[in-house]
PAKOL-565271 format. One record per residue (C-alpha): residue number from 1; residue in three letters; x, y, z. Coordinates in pm, 1 decimal, always signed. Example, Ala and Ser with C-alpha at 12.3 -4.5 7.8 and 13.67 -1.06 7.14 Angstrom:
BEGIN
zanu:1 miba:ala east:+1230.0 north:-450.0 up:+780.0
zanu:2 miba:ser east:+1367.0 north:-106.0 up:+714.0
//
This chain:
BEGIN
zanu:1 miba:unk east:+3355.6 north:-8592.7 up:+6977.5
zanu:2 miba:unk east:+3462.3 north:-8323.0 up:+6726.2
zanu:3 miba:unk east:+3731.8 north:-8444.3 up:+6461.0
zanu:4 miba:unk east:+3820.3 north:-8358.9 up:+6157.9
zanu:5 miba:unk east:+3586.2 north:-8399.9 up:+5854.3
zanu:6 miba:unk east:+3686.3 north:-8701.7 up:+5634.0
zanu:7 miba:unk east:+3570.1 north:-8730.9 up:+5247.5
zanu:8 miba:unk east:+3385.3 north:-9043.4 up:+5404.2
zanu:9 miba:unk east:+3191.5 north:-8846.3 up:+5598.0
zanu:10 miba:unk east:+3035.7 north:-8645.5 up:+5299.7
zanu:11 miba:unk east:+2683.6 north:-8861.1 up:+5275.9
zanu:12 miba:unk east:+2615.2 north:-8765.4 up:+5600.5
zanu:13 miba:unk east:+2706.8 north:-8420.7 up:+5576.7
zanu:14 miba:unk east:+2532.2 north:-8365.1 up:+5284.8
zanu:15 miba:unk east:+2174.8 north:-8512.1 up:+5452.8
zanu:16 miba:unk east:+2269.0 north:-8274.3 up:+5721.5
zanu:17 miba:unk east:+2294.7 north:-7972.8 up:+5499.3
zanu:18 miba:unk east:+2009.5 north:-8092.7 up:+5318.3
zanu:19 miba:unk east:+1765.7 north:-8129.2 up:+5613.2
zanu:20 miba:unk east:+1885.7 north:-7783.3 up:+5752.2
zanu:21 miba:unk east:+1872.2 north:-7553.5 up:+5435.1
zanu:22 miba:unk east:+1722.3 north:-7668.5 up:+5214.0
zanu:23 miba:unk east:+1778.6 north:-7484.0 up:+4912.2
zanu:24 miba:unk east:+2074.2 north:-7293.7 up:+5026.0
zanu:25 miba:unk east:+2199.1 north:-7678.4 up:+5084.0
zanu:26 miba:unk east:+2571.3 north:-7697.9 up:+4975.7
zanu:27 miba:unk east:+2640.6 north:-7952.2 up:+4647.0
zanu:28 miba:unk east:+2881.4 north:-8285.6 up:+4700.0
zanu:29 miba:unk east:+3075.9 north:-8070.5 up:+4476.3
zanu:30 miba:unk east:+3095.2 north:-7733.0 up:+4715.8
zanu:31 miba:unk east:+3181.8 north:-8013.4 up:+5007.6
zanu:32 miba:unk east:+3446.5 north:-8165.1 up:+4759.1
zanu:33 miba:unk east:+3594.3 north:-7841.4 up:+4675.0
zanu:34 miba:unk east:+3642.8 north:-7761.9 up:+5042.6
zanu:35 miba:unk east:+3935.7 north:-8001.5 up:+5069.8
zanu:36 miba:unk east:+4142.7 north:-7841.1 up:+4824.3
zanu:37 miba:unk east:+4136.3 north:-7493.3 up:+4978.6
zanu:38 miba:unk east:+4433.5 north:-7414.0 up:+5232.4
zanu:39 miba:unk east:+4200.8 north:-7175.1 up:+5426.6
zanu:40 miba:unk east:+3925.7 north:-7424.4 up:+5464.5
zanu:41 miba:unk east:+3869.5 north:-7595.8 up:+5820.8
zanu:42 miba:unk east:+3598.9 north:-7872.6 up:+5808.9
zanu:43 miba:unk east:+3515.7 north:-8060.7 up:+6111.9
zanu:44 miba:unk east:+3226.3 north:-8290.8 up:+6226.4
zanu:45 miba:unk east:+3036.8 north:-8382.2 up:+6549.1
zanu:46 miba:unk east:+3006.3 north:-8755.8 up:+6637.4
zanu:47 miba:unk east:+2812.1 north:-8893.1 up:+6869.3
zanu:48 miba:unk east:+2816.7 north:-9315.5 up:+6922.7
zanu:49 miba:unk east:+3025.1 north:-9294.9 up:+6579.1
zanu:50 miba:unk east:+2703.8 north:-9101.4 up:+6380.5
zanu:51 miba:unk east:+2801.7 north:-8821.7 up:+6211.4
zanu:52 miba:unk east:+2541.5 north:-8545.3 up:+6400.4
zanu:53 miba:unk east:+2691.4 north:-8225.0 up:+6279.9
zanu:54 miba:unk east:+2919.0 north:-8019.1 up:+6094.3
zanu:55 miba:unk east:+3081.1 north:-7684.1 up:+6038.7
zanu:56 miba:unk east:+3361.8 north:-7537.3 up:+5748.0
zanu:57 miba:unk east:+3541.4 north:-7239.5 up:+5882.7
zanu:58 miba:unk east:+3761.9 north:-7056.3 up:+5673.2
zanu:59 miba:unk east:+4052.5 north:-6867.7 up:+5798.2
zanu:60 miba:unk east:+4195.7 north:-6562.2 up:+5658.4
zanu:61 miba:unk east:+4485.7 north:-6397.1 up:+5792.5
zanu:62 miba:unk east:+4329.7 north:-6360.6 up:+6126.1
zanu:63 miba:unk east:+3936.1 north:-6387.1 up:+6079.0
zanu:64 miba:unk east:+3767.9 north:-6737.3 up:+6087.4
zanu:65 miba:unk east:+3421.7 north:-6691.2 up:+5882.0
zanu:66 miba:unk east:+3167.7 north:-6968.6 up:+5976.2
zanu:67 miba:unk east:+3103.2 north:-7057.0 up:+5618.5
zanu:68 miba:unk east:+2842.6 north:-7358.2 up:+5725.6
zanu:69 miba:unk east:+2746.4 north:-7498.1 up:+6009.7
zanu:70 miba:unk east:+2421.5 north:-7767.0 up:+6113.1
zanu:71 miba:unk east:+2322.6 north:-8006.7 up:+6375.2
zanu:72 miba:unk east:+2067.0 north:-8273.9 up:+6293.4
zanu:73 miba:unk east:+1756.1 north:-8174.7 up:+6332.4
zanu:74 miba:unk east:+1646.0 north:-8475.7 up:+6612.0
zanu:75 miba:unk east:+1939.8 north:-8329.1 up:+6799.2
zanu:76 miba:unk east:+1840.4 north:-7983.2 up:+6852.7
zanu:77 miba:unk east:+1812.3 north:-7800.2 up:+7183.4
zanu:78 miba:unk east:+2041.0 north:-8059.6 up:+7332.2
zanu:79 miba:unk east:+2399.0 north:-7856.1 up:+7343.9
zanu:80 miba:unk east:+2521.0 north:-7979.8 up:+7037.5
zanu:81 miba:unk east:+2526.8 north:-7676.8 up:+6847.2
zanu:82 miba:unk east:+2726.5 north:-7486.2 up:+7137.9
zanu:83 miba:unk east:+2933.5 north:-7793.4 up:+7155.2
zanu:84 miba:unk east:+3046.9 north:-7731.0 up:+6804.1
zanu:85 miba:unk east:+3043.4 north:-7371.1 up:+6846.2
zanu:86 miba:unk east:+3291.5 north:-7370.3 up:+7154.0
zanu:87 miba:unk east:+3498.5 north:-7653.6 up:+6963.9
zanu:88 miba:unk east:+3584.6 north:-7386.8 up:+6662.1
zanu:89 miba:unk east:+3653.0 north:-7100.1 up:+6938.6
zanu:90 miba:unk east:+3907.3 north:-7317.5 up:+7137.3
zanu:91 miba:unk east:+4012.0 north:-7444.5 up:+6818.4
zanu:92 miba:unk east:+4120.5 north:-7051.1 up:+6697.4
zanu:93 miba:unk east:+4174.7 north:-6965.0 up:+6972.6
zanu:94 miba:unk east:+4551.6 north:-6758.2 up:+6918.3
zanu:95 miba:unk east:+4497.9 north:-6788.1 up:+6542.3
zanu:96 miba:unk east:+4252.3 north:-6535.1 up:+6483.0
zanu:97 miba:unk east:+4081.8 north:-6212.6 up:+6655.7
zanu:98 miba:unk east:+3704.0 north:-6267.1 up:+6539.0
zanu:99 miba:unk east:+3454.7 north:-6443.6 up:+6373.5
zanu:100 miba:unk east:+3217.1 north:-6402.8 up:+6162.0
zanu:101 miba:unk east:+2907.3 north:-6611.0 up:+6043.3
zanu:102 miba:unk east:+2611.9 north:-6529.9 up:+5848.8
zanu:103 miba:unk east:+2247.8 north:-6630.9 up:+5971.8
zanu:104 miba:unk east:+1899.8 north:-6576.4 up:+5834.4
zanu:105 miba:unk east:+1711.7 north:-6332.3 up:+5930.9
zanu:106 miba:unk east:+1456.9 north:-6542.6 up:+6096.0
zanu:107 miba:unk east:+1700.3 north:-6800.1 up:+6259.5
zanu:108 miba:unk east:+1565.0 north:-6681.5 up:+6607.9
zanu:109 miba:unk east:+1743.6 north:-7001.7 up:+6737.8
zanu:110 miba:unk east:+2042.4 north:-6998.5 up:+6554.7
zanu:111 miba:unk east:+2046.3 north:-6623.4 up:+6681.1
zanu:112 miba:unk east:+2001.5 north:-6727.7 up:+7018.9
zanu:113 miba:unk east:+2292.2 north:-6975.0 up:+7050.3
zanu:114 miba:unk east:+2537.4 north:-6734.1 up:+6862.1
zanu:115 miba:unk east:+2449.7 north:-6412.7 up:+7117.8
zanu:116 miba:unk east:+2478.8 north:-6660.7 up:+7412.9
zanu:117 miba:unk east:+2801.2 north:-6736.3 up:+7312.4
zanu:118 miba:unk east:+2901.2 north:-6386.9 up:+7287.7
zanu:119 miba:unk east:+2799.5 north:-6272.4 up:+6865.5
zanu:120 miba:unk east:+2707.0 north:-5961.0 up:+6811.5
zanu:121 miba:unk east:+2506.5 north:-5836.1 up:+6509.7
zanu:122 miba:unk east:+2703.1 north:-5602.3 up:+6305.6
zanu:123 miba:unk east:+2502.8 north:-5551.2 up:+5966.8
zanu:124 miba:unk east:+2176.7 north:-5666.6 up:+5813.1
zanu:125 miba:unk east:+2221.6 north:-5867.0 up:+5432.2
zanu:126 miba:unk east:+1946.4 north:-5760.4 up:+5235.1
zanu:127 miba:unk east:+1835.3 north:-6079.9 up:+5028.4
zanu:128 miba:unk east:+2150.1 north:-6250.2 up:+5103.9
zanu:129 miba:unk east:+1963.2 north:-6590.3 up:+5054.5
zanu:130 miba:unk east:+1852.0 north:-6755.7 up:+4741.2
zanu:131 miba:unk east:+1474.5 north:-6738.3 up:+4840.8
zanu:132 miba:unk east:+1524.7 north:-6356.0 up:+4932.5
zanu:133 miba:unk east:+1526.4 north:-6377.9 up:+5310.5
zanu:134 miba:unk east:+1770.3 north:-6108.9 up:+5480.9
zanu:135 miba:unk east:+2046.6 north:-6235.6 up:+5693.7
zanu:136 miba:unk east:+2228.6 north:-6097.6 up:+5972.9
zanu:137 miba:unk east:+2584.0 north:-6086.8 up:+5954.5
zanu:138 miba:unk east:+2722.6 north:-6138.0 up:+6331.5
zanu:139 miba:unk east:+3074.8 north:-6127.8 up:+6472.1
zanu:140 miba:unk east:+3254.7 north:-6258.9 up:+6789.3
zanu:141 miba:unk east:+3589.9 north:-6034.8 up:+6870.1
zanu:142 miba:unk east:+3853.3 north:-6226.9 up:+7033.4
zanu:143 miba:unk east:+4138.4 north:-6054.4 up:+7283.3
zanu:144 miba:unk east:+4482.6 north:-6001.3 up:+7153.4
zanu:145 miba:unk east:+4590.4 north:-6294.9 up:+7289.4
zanu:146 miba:unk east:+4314.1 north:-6556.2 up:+7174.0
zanu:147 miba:unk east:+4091.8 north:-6447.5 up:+7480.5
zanu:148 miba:unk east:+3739.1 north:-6412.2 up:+7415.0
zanu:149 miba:unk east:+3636.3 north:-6065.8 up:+7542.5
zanu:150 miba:unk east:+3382.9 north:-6065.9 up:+7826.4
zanu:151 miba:unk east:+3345.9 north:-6437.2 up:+7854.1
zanu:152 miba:unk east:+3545.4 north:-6788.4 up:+7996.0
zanu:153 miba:unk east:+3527.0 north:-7063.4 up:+7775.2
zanu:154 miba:unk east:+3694.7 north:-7386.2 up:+7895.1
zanu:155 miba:unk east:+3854.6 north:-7598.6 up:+7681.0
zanu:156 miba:unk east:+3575.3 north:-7842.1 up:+7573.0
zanu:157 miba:unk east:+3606.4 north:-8220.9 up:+7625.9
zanu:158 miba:unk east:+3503.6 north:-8377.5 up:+7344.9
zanu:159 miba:unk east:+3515.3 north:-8706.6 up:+7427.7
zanu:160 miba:unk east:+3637.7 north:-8996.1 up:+7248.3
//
């Protein structure tokens, strides 16, 4: 189940981030900061009430930038990042007309999952990360009307 995230939920976020990117991990205090900011979406994936995964979207005017996004590591290559993924597309769906996320260079999965869903890569960050690495900067345009161009996405039952 996708819900919203709760300041409760933080510890486990944080892990999350920690275990995922390690020293591009956000602070408590970036997490904190999140829930002040009238632009900033944060949501996590449950599974059996454990917090699995996360994302923070921001929204402005009508572009929703991925601005983090993990799944715990034991849970990879199980769905659970698409899960997430198609969660924030239904969720925008009407409310914006792309997104945009930035990945590292050599993310191959990450990569993966994004152009399956329909990301393009736009532009290349040169030593966008804080250990140098490149990232790619990719984009999913949505239809006028919400409608994701070239692909069906059902709403996604999230359970709970």
């Amino acid at each position: 189940m996708v819900r919203e995230m709760q300041p409760s939920d933080l510890e486990e976020v944080l892990r999350i981030s920690e275990e995922c990117f390690n020293s591009d991990a956000w602070s408590r205090q970036a997490f904190e900061k999140e829930f002040n900011l009238d632009y900033s979406y944060r949501f996590v994936l449950e599974e059996d009430g454990e917090v699995i995964g996360y994302a923070v979207v921001w929204q402005i005017y009508d572009e929703a930038t991925i601005m983090s996004i993990a799944i715990k590591k034991d849970r990879w290559g199980k769905g659970y990042g698409k899960r997430l993924m198609k969660f924030l597309i239904e969720y925008f769906k009407g409310k914006v007309s792309r997104f945009v996320l930035d990945v590292r260079r050599s993310n191959i999965r990450a990569i993966r999952l994004y152009q399956s869903i329909g990301f393009k890569i736009i532009s290349e960050r040169r030593g966008y990360y804080s250990d140098g690495e490149d990232a790619f900067q990719m984009t999913l345009e949505l239809e006028e009307n919400g409608g994701d161009k070239g692909k069906a996405f059902e709403a996604v039952n999230t359970g709970g």
